[in-house]
C-alpha positions, 0 to 999 in steps of 0.5 A, a space after each residue: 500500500 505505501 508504495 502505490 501511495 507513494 506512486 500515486 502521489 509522486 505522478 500527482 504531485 499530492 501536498 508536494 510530496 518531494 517537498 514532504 518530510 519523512 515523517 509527513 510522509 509516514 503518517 499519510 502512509 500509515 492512514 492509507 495503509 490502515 484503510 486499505 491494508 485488508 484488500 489485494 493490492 491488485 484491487 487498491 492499484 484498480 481502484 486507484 486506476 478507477 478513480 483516476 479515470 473518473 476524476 484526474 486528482 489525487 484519490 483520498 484512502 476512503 474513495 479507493 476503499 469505496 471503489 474496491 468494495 463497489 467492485 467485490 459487491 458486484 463480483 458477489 453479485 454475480 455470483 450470487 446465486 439467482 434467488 427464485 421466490 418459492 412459490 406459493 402453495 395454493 391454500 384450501 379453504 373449506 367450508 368451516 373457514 370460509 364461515 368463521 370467516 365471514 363470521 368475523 367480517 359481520 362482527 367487525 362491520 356492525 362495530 364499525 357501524 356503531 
């Protein structure tokens, strides 16, 4: 991750980065490091790509993250089996419901009316 930060930043020119002491250096290494040490560095290298290709500035830590994990949602996605609802069950209603039924439909109408 530091070194793709370091790249990133020496092409863009971010906050001066030659100019930049070490410890400066560091501790913005560090923040993108802690955002983005639990992905490939395949996926922060696209999504530095990406964000780049949409927006010619230097990407903070946070849009590359947004843009890996845009990219494994839609890898999940696709993988993702298709979810069919199960269907429905036809339901019997006998004679004995369908009373009780109308039953209830009667004493709720002559509450309402009162």
């Amino acid at each position: 991750m530091a070194f793709e930060l370091e790249v990133v930043s020496v092409k863009l020119d971010r906050f001066g980065w030659s100019d930049l002491s070490q410890a400066m250096k560091d501790r913005l290494t560090a923040d993108w490091v802690d955002v983005l040490s639990a992905y490939d560095v395949r996926e922060v290298k696209r999504g530095i790509a990406d964000c780049l290709s949409s927006k010619p500035k230097m990407p903070t830590e946070y849009e590359v993250k947004a843009k890996v994990e845009a990219y494994r949602a839609a890898a999940f996605r696709r993988a993702a089996p298709d979810a069919t609802p199960a269907p429905e069950l036809p339901r019997v209603v006998d004679a004995d419901m369908k009373a009780r039924a109308d039953a209830m439909v009667a004493q709720f109408a002559s509450r309402s009316k009162q």
